[in-house]
DSSP file (Angstrom, degrees, kcal/mol; ACC not computed):
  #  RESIDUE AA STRUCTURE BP1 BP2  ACC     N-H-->O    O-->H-N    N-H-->O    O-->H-N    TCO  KAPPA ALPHA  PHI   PSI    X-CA   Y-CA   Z-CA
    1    1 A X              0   0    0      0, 0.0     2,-0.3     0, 0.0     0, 0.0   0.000 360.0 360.0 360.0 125.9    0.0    0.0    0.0
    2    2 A X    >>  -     0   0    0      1,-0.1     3,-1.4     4,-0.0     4,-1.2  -0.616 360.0 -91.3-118.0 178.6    1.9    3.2   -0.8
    3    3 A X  H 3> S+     0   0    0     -2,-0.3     4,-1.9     1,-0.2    -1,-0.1   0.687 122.3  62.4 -78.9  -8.3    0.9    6.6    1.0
    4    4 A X  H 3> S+     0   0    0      2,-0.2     4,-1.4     3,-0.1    -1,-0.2   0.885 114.1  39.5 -61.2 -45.9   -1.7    7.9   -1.9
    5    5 A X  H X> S+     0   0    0     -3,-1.4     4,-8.1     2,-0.2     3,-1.6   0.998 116.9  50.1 -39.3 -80.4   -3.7    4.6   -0.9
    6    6 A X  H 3X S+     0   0    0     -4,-1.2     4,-1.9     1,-0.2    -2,-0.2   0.725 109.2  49.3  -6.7 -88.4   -2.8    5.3    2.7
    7    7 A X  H 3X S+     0   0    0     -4,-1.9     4,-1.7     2,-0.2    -1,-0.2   0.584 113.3  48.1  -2.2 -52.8   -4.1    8.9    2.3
    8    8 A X  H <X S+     0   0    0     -3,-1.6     4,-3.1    -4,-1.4    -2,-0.2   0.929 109.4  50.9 -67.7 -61.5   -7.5    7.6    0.7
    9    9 A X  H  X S+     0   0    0     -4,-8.1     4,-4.5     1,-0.2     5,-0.4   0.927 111.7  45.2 -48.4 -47.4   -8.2    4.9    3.4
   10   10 A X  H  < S+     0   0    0     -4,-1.9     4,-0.5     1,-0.2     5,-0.2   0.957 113.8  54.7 -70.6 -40.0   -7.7    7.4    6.4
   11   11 A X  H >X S+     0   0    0     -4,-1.7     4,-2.3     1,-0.2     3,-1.5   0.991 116.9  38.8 -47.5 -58.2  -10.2   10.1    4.1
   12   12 A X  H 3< S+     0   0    0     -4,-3.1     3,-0.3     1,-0.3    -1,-0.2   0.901 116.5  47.2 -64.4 -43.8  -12.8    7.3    4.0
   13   13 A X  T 3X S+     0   0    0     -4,-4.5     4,-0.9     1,-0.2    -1,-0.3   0.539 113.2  50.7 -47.4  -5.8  -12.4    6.1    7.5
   14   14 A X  H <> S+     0   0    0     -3,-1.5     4,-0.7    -4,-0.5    -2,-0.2   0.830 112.7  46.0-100.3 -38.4  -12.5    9.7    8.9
   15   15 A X  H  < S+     0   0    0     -4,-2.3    -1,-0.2    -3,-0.3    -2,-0.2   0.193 111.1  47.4-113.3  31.1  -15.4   10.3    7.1
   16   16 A X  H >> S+     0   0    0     -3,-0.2     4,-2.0    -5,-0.1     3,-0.6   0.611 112.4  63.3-153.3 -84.0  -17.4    6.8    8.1
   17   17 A X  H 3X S+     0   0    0     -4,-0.9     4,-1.7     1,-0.2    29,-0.2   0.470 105.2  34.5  31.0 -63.8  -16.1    7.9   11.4
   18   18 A X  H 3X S+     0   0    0     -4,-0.7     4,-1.6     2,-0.3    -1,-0.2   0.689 116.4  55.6-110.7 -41.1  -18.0   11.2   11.8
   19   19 A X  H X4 S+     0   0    0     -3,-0.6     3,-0.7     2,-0.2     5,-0.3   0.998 113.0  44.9 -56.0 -65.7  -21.2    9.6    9.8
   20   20 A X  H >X S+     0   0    0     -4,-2.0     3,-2.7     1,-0.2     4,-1.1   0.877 113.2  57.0 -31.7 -78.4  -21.0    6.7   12.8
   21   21 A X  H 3X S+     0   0    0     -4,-1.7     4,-1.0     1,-0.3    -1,-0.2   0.624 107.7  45.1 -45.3 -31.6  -20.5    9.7   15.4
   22   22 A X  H << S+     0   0    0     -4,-1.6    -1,-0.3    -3,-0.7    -2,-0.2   0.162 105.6  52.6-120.2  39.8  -23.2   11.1   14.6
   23   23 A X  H <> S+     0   0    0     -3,-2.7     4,-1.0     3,-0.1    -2,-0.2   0.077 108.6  55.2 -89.6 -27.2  -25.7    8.4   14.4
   24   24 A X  H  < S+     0   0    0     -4,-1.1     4,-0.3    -5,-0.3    -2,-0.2   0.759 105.7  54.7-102.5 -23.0  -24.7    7.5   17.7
   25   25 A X  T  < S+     0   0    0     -4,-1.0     4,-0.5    -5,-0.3    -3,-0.1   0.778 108.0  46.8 -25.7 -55.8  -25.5   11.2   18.8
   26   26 A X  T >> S+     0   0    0      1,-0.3     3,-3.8     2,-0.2     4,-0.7   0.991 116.1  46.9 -89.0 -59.8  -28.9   11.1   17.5
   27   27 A X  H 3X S+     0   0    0     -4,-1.0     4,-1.7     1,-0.3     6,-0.5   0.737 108.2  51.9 -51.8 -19.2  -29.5    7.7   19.2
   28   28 A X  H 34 S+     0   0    0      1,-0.3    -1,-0.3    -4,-0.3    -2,-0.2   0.702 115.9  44.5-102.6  -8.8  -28.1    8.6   22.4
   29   29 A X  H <4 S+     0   0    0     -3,-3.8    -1,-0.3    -4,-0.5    -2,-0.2   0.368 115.0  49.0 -92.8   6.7  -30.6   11.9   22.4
   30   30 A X  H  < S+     0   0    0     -4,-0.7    -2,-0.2    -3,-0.3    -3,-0.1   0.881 115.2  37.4-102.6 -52.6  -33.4   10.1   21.3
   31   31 A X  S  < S-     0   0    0     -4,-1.7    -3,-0.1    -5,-0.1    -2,-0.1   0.328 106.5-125.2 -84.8   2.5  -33.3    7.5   23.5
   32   32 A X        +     0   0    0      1,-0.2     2,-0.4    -5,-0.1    -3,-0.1   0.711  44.7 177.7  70.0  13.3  -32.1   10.0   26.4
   33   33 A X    >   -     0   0    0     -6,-0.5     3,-0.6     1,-0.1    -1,-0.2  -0.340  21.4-159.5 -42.8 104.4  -28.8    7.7   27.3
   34   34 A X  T 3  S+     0   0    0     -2,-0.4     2,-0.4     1,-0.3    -1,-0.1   0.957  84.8  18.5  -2.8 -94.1  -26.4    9.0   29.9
   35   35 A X  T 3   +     0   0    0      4,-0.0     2,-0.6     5,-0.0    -1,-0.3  -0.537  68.8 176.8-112.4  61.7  -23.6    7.3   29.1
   36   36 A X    <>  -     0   0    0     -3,-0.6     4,-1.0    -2,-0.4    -8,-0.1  -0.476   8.9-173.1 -79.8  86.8  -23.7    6.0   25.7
   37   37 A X  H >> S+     0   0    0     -2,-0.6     4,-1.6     1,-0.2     3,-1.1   0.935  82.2  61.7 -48.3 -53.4  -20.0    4.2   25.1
   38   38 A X  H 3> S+     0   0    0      1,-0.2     4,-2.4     2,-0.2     5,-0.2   0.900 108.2  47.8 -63.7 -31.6  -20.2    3.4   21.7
   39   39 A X  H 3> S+     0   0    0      2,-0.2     4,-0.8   -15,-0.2    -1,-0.2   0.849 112.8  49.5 -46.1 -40.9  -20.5    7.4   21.2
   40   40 A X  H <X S+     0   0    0     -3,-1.1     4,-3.0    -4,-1.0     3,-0.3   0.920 114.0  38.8 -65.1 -59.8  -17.9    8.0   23.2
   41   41 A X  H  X S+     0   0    0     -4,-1.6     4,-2.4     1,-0.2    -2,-0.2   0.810 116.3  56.8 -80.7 -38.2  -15.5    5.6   21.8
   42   42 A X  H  X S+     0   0    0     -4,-2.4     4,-1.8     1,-0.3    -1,-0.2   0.784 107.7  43.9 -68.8 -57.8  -16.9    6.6   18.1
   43   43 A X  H  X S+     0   0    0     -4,-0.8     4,-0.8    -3,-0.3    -1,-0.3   0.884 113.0  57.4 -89.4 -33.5  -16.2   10.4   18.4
   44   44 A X  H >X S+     0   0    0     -4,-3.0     3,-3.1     1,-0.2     4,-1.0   1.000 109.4  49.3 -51.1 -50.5  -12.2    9.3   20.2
   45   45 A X  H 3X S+     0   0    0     -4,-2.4     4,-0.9     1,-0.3     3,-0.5   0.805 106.1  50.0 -78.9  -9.8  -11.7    7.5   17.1
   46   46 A X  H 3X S+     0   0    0     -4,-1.8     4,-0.9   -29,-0.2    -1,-0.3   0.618 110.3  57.2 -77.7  -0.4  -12.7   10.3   14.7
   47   47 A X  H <X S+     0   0    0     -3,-3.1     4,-0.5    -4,-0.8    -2,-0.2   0.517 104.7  44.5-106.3  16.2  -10.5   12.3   16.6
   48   48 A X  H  X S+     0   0    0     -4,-1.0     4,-0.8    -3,-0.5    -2,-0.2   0.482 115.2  49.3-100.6 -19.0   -7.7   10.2   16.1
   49   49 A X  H  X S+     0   0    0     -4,-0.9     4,-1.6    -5,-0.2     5,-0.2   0.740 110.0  57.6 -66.0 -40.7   -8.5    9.9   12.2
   50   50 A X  H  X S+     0   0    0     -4,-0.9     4,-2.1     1,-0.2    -2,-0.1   0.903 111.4  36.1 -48.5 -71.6   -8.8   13.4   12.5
   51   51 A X  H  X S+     0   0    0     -4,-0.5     4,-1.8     2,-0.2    -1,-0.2   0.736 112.5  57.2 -12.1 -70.8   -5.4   13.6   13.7
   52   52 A X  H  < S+     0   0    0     -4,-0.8    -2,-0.2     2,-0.2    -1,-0.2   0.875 109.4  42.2 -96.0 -76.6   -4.1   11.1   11.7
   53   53 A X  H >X S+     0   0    0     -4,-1.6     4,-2.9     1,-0.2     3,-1.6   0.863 113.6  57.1 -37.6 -60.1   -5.4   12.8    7.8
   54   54 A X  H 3X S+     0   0    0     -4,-2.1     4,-0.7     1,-0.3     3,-0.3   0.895 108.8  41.1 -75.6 -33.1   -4.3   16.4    9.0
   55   55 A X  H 3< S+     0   0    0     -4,-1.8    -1,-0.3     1,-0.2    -2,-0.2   0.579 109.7  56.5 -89.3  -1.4   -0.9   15.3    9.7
   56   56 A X  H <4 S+     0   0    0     -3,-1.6    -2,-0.3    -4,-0.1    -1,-0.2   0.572 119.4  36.7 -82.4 -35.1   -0.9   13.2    6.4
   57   57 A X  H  X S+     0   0    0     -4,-2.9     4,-1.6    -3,-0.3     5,-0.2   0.519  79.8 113.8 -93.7  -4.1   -1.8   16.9    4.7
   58   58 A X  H  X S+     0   0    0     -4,-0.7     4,-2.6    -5,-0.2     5,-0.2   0.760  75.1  41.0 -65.8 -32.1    0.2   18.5    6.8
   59   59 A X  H  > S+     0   0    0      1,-0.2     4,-3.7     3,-0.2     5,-0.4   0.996 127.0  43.0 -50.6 -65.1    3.2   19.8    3.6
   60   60 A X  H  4 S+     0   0    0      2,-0.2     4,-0.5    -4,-0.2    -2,-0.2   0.716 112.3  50.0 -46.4 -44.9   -0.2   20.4    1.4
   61   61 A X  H  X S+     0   0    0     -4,-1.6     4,-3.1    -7,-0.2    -1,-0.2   0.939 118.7  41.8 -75.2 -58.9   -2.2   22.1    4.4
   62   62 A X  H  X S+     0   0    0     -4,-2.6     4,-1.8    -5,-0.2     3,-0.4   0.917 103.9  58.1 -36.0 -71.1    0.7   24.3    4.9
   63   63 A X  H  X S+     0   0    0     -4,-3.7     4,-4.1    -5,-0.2     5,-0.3   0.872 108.2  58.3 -30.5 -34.6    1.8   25.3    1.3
   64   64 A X  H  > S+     0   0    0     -4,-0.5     4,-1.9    -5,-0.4    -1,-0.2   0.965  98.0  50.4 -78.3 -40.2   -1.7   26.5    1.3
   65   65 A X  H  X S+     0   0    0     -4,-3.1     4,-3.1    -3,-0.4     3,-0.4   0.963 115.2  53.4 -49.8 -47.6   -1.8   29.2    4.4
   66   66 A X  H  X S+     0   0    0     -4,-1.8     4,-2.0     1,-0.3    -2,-0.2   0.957 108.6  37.1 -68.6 -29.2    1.1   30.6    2.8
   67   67 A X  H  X S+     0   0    0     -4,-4.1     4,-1.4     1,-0.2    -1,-0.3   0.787 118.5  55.7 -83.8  -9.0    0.3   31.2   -0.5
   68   68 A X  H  X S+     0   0    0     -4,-1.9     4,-0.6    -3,-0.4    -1,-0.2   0.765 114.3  39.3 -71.1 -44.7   -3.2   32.2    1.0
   69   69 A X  H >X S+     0   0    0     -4,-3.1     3,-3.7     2,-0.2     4,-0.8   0.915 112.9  58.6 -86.5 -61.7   -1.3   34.9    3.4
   70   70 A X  H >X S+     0   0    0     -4,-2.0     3,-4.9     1,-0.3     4,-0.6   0.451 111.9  39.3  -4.0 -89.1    1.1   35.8    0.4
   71   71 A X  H 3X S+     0   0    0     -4,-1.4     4,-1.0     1,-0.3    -1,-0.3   0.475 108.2  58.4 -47.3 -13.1   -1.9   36.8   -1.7
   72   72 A X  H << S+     0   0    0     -3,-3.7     4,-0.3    -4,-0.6    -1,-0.3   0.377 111.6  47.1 -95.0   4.3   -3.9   38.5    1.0
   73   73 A X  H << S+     0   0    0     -3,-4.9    -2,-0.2    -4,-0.8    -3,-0.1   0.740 112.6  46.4-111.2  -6.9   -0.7   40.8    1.3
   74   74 A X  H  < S+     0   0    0     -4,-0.6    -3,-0.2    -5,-0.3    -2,-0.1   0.809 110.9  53.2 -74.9 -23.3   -0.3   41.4   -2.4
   75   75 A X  S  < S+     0   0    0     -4,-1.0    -1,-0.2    -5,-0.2    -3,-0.1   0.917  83.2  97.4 -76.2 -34.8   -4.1   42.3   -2.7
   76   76 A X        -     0   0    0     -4,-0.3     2,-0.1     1,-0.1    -4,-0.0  -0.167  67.5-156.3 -62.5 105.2   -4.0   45.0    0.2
   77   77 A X              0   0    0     -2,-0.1    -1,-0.1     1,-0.1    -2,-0.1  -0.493 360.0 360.0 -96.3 165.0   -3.7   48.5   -1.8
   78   78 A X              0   0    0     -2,-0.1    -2,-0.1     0, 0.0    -1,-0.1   0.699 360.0 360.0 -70.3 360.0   -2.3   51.8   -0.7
């Protein structure tokens, strides 16, 4: 598996993840649960996918603030 794959799997999981979390949200307000575990454990592991993606984008995520502040100092006129 080479890191584009890599890259793909953690998108899908992440976002399977967050779908899960919040299925187990609505159940655990509908049904008025306290202490609903699977919710719990659901929303840790999207925040370890979470985690996981951003630091997988992190060259990409980066590149992109800059050229973002670059152009918000070229646009700025006298």
């Amino acid at each position: 598996m080479n890191r584009a794959d890599f890259e793909i799997l953690i998108s899908l999981l992440l976002i399977l993840a967050v779908c899960v979390t919040g299925v187990l949200g609505y159940l655990q307000s509908e049904l008025e649960l306290r202490r609903f575990v699977p919710h719990r454990y659901a929303a840790y592991t999207t925040l370890v996918l979470t985690a996981v993606h951003v630091s997988l984008k992190w060259g990409r995520l980066w590149r992109y603030i800059r050229e973002r502040r670059k152009d918000a100092r070229v646009d700025v006129g006298p």
